[in-house]
TORZA-717028 format. One record per residue: residue in three letters; x, y, z of N, C-alpha, C in turn. Coordinates in steps of 0.2 Angstrom, whole numbers, plus 2048, in hexadecimal, padded with zeros to 3 digits. Last residue first. Layout:
<rs>
ALAXYZXYZXYZ
...
</rs>
This chain:
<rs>
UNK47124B88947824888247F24A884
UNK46924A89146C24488F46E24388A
UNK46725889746225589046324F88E
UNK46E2558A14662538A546325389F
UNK47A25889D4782508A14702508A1
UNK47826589847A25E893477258895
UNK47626A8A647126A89F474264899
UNK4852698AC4802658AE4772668A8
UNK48E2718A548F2668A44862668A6
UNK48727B8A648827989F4872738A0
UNK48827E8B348427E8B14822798AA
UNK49827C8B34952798B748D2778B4
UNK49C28B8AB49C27F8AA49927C8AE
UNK4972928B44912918AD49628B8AA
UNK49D2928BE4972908BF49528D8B7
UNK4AC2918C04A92948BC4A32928BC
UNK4B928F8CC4B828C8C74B328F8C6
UNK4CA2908D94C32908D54C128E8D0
UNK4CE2848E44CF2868DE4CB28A8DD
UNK4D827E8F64D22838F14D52848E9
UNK4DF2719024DF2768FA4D82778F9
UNK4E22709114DE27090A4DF276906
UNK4E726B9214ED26C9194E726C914
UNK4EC26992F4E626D92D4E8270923
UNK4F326293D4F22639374ED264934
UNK4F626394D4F425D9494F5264942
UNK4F62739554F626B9574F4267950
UNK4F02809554F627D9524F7275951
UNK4DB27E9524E427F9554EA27D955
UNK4D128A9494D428294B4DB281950
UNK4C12909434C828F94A4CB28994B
UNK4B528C93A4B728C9404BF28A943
UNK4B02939294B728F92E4B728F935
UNK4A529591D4A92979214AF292925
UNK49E29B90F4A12969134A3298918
UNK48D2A09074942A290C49729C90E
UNK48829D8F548929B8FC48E29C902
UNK4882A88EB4802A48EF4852A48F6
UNK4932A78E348F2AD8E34862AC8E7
UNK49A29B8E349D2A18E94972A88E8
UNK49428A8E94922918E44952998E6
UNK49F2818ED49A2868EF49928A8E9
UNK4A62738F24A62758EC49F27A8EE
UNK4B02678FB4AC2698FA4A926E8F7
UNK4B82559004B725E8FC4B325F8FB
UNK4C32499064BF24F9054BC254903
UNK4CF2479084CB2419044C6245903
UNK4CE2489194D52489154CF24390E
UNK4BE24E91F4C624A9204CA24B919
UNK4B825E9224BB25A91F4BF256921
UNK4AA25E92C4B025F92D4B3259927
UNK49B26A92C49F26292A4A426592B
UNK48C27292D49227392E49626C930
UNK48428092948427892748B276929
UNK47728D93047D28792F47E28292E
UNK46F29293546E29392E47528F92C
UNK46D29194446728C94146628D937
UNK47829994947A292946476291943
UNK4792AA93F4772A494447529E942
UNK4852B19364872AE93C4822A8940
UNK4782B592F47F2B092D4812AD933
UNK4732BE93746E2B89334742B3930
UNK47D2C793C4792C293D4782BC93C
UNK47E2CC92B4832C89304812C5936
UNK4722D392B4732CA9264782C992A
UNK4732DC93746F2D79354702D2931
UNK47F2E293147E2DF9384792DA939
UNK4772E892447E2E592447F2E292A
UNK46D2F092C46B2EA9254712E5926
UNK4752FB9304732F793546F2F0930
UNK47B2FF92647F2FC92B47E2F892E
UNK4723059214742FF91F47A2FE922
UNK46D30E92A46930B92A46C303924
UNK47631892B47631593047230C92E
UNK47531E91B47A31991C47A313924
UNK46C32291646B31D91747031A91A
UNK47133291646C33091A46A32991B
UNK47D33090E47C330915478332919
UNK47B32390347A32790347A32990B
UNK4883168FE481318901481320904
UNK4953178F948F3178F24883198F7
UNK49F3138FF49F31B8FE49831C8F7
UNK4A830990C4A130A9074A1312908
UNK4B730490D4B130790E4AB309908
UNK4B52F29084BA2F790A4B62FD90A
UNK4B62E190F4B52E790E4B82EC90E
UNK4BD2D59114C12D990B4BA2DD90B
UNK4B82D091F4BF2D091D4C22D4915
UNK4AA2CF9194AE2D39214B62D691F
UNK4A32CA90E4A92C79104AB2D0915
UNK4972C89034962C890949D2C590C
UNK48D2C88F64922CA8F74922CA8FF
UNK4822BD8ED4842C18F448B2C28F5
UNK4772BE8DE47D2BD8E247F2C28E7
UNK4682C08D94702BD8D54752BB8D8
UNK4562BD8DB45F2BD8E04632B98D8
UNK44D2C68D24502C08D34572C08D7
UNK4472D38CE44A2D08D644B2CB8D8
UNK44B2D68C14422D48C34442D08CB
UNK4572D98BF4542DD8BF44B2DC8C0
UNK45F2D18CE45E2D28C64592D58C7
UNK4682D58DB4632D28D84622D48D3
UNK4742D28EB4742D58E246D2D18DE
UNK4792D78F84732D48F34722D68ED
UNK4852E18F84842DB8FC47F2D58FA
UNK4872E78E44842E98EC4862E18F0
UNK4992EB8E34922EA8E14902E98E7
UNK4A72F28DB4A12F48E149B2F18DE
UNK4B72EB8E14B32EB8DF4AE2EE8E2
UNK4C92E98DE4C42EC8E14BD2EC8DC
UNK4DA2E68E24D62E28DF4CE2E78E3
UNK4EC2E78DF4E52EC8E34E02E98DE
UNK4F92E18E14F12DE8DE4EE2E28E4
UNK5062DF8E35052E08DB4FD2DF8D8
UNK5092D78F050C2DC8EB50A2DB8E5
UNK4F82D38F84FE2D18F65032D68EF
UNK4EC2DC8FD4F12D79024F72D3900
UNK4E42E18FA4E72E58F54EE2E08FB
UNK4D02E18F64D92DE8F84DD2DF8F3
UNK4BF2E98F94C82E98F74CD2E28FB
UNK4B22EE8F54B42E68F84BB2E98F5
UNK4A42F58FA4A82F58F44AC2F18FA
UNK4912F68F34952F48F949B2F68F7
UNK4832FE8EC48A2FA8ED48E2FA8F3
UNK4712FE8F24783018F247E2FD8EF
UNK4662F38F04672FB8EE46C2FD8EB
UNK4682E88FA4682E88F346A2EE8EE
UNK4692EE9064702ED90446D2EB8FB
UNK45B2F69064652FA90646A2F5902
UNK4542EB9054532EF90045B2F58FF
UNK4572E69114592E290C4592E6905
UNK4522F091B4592EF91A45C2E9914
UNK4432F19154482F691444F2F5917
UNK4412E491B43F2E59144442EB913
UNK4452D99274472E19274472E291E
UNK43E2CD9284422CF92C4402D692B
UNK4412CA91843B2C791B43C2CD921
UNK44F2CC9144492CF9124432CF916
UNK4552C291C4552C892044F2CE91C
UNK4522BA9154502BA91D44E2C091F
UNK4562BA90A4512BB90B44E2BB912
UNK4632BA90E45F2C090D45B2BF90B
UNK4662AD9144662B29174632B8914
UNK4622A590745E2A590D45F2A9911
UNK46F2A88FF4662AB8FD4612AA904
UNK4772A59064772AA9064702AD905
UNK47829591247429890A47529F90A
UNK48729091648129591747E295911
UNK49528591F49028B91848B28C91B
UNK4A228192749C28392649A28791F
UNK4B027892B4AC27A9254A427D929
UNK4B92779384B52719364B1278932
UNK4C42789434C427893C4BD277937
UNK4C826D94F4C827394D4C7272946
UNK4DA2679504D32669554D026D951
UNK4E02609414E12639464DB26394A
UNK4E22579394E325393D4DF258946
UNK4E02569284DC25992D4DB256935
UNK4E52579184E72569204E1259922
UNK4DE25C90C4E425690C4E7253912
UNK4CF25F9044D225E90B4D725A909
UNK4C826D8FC4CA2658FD4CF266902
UNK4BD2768F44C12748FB4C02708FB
UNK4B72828E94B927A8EC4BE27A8F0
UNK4AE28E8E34B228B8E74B32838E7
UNK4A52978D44A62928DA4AD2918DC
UNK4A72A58CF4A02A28D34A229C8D6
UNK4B22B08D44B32AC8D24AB2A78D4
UNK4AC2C28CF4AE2BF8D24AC2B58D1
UNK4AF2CC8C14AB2C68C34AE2C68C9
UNK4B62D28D04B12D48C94B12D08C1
UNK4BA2D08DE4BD2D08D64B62D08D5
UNK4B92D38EA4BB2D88EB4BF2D88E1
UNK4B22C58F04B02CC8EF4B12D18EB
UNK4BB2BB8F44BD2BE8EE4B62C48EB
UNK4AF2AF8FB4B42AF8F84B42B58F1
UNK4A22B29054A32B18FE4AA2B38FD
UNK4A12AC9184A22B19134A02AD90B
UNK49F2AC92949E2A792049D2AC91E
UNK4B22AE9324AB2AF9304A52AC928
UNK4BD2A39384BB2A89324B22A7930
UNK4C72A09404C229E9404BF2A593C
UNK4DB29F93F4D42A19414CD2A0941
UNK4E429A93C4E029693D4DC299940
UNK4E829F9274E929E9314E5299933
UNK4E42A191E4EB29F91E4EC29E923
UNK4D92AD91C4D72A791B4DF2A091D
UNK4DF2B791E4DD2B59254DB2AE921
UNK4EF2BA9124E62B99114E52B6919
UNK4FC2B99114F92BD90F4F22BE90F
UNK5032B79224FE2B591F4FC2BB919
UNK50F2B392B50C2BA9275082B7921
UNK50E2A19275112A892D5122AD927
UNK4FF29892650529D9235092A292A
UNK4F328C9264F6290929500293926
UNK4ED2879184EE28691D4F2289921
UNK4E92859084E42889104E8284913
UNK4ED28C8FA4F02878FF4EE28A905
UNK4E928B8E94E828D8ED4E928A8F5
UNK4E928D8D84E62898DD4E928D8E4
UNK4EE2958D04E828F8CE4E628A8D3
UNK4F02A48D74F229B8D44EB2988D2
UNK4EB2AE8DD4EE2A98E34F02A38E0
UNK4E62B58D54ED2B78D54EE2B48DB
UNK4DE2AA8CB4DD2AF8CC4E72B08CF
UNK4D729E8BE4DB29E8C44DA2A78C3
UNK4CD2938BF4CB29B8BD4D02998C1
UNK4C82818B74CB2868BC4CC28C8BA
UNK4BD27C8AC4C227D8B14C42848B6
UNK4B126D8AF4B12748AB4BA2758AD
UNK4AB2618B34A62688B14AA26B8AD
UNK4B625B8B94AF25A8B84A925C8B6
UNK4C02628BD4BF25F8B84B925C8B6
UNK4BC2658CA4BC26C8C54BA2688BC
UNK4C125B8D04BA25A8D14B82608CC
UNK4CF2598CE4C92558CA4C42568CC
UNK4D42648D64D32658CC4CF25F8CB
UNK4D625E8DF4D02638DE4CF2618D9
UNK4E42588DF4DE2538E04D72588DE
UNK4EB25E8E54EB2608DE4E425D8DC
UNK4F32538EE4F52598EC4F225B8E5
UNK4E92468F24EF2498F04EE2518EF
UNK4DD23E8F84DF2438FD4E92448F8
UNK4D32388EE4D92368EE4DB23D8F2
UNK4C02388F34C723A8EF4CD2388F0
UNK4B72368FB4B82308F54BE2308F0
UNK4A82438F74AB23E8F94AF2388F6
UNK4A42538F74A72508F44AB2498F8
UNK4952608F949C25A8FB49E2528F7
UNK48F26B8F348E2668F34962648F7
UNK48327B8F048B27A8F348A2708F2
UNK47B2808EB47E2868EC4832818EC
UNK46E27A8EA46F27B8F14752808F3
UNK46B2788DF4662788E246927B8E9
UNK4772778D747527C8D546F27E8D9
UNK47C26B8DD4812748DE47B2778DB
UNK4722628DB4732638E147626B8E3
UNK4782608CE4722628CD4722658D6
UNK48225C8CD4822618CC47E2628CB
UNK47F24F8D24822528D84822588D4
UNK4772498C747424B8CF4762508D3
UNK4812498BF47B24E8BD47824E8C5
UNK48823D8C548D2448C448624A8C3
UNK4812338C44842368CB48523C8C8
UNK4812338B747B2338BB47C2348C0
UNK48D22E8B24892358AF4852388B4
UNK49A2288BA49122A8BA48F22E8B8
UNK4A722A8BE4A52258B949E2268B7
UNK4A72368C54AB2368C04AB22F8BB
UNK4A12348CE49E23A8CD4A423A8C7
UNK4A42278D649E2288D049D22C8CE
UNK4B022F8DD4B12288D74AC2288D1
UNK4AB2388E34AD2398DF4B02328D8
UNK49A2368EA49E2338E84A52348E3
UNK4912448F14932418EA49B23F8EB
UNK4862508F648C24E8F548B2488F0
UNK47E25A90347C2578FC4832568FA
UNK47825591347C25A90F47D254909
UNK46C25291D46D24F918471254911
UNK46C25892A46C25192A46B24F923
UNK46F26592647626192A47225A92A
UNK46526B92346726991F46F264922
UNK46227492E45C26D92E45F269926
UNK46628092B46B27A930466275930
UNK45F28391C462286923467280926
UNK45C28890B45D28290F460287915
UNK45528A8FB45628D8FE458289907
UNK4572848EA4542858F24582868F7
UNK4562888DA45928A8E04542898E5
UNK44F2878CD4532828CF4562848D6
UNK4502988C844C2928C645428E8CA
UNK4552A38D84562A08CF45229A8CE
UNK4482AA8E244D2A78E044E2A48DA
UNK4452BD8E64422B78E54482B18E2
UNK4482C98EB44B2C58EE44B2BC8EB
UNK4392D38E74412D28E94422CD8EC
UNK42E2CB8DC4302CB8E24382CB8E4
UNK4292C68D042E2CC8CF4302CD8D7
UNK4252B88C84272BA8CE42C2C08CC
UNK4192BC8BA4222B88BD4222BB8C3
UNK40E2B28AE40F2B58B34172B48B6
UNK4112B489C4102AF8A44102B48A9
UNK4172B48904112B589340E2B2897
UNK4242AB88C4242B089041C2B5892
UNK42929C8894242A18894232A588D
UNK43029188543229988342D29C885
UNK42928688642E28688843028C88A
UNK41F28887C41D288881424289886
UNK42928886F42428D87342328F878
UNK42E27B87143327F872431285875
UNK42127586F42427187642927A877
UNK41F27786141B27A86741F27886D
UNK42C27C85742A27885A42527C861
UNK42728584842B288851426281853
UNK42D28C83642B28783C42C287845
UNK42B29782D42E297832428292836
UNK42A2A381E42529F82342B29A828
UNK42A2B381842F2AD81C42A2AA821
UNK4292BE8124242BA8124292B4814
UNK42C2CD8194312C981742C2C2811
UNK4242D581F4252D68194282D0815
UNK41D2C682541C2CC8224202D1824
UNK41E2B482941E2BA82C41D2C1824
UNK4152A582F4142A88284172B182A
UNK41729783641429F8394192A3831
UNK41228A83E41428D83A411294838
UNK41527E84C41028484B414289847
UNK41526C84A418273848413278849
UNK40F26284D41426085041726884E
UNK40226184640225E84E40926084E
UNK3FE2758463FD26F844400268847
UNK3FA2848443FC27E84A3FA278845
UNK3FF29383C3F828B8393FD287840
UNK3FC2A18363FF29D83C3FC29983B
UNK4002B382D3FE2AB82D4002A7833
UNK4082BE82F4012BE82D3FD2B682B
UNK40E2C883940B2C08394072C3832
UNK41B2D48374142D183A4142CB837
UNK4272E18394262D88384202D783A
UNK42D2EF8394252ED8364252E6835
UNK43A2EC8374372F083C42F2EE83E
UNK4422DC83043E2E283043B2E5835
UNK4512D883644A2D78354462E0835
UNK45D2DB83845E2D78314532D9830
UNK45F2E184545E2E583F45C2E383A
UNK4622D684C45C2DB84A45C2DF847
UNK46C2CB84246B2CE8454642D2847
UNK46E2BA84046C2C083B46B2C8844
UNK4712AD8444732AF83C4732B5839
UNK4722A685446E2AA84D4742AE848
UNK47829485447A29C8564782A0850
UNK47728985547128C857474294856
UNK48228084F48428485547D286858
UNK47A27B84247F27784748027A84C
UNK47228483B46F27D83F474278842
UNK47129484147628E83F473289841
UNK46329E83E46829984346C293840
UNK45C2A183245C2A88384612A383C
UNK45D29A82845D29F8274602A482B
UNK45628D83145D28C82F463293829
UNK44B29383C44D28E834455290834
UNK44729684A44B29184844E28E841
UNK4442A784D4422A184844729B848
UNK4462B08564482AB8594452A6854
UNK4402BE84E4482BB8524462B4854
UNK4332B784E4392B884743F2B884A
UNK42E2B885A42F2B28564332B2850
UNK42E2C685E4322C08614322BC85F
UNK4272CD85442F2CE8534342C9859
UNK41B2C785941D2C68514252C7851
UNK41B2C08684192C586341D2C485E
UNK4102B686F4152B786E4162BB869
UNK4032AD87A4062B287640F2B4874
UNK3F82A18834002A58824002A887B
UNK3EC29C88D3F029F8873F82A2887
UNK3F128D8983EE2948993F3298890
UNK3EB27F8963F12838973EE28B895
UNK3E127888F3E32748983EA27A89A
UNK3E02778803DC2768833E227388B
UNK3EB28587B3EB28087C3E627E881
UNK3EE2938703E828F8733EA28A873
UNK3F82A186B3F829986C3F2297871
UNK3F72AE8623F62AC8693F62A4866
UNK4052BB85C4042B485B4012B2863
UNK4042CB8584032C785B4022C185A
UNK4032D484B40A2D48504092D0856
UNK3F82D28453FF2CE8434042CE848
UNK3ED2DA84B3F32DD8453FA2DA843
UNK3EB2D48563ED2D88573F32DC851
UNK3EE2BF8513EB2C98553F02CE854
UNK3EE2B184C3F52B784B3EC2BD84D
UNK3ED2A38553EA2A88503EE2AE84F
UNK3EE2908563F22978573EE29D851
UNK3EA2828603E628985B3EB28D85A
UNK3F12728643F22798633ED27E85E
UNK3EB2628693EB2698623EE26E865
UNK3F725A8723F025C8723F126386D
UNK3FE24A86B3FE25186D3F825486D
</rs>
């Protein structure tokens, strides 16, 4: 391991680390006391801290720091509580860096992809995707990269979904059931229930949270017509950022508001924006579904032509092909979207033959979770 120097500045309230070939790092007194690892300030079974801010003193300074090869040991005041911090973890934790603050910019591990992705859609064997750890960490390494994956290899039965949900995490039912039956209805509760050909959207707008992933599984698919598309959501606004800076700045700005109220006993509403970004303009999530819009009354009416016209533009930039991926499921089938990143959509099908897939949702941060276990390899 190469030395670490640490010196405490700036009156204790500052811990800098020197590493020869990496650029300094710093960290301040009352961040390292919160985040002490001994067994004082965090359960050494769960990690779960033991003491609140208030527990620490206002006045916490440094007043010793010694690197040595495998601990940098840091000596705190008033308290006199010495405190070991693995260097890797430091490093790991550091927040004296430089960071992309640019609207729009993307979550760690997200790429961004167009229709040059149809010659190689990201997927997974579900036999191996439930014998293979290693299969399994790929594929959910792939949803987290690309938003969306397909599932290959399954038993075309009723219900058959739940095992791909099972692999991660579970099911978030909502007031369609715990599952969900796509195929044409007389008096449809939902357009999704026909055979229309449906715009690519985000599923359920119109709930708070709204539900982060989808899965589509196929049980029939005889009919002419039909065939699945996505979209990277992130890549259309940033497009349209690129494009029109003031109309991506609208829809981020403003809220949007999204209602269904399509079955007895469920007025379902929400208002966030179309692009939603965290507070250093990391894309969080697209809201974007035609179909459960409900009037906007949050944008201002001097801005309002001007986000309409933003609003016709991503819709655009959705609609055109060179931003589409688009497969047809057989019976056996599935496939699984980030519902907060990726639009799906539908092409039109026709009465003729058979057109029979279940939907479920499910929860990203299972998802997330299986997938950190697998890639720490415990």
């Amino acid at each position: 391991m190469t030395q670490v120097c640490a010196t405490v500045e700036e009156d204790g309230t500052v811990l800098r680390l020197v590493e020869p070939g990496r650029p300094d790092t710093r960290f301040h007194a009352i961040w390292l006391r919160d985040n002490a690892p001994d067994p004082a300030t965090r359960d050494p079974g769960n990690g779960q801290r033991l003491i609140t801010l208030g527990d620490i003193p206002e006045d916490i300074r440094l007043t010793a720091a010694h690197a040595g090869t495998d601990a940098i040991t840091c000596t705190f005041a008033p308290e006199g509580k010495t405190v070991a911090f693995d260097p890797a973890w430091l490093r790991a934790h550091a927040y004296d860096r430089p960071r992309d603050r640019t609207p729009g910019h993307l979550p760690p591990g997200a790429e961004t992809w167009d229709s040059t992705l149809n010659a190689n859609v990201p997927g997974g064997d579900m036999r191996a995707l439930q014998s293979d750890p290693a299969a399994l960490r790929d594929w959910l390494a792939a949803v987290r990269r690309f938003g969306f994956a397909r599932v290959t290899g399954m038993e075309p039965r009723p219900g058959g979904l739940f095992d791909i949900v099972d692999l991660f995490g579970h099911v978030r039912e909502t007031n369609y059931g715990r599952h969900f039956e796509v195929r044409t209805e007389v008096n449809p509760t939902n357009l999704a229930y026909t055979g229309l050909g449906l715009q690519a959207h985000t599923d359920n707008p119109y709930r708070d949270p709204v539900p982060t992933l989808q899965i589509l599984a196929c049980l029939e698919n005889s009919a002419s017509g039909g065939e699945n598309m996505v979209v990277d959501g992130f890549a259309a606004a940033r497009r349209l950022r690129d494009d029109d800076p003031e109309g991506f700045d609208l829809l981020a700005g403003h809220p949007a508001r999204f209602a269904y109220e399509g079955s007895a006993g469920i007025a379902l509403h929400s208002r966030r924006p179309v692009i939603e970004l965290a507070p250093d303009g990391q894309l969080q999530a697209i809201r974007f579904n035609a179909r459960s819009a409900a009037p906007v009354t949050d944008v201002p009416f001097a801005d309002m032509p001007a986000w309409y016209a933003a609003c016709r533009r991503l819709g655009d930039i959705v609609d055109d092909p060179a931003m589409q991926v688009t497969f047809k499921l057989a019976p056996g089938e599935a496939f699984i979207v980030d519902n907060t990143r990726v639009l799906h959509a539908r092409k039109g099908y026709s009465g003729e033959g058979h057109r029979w897939l279940q939907g479920c949702y499910a929860d990203k941060d299972g998802l997330l979770s299986k997938l950190a276990v697998l890639e720490a390899g415990t």
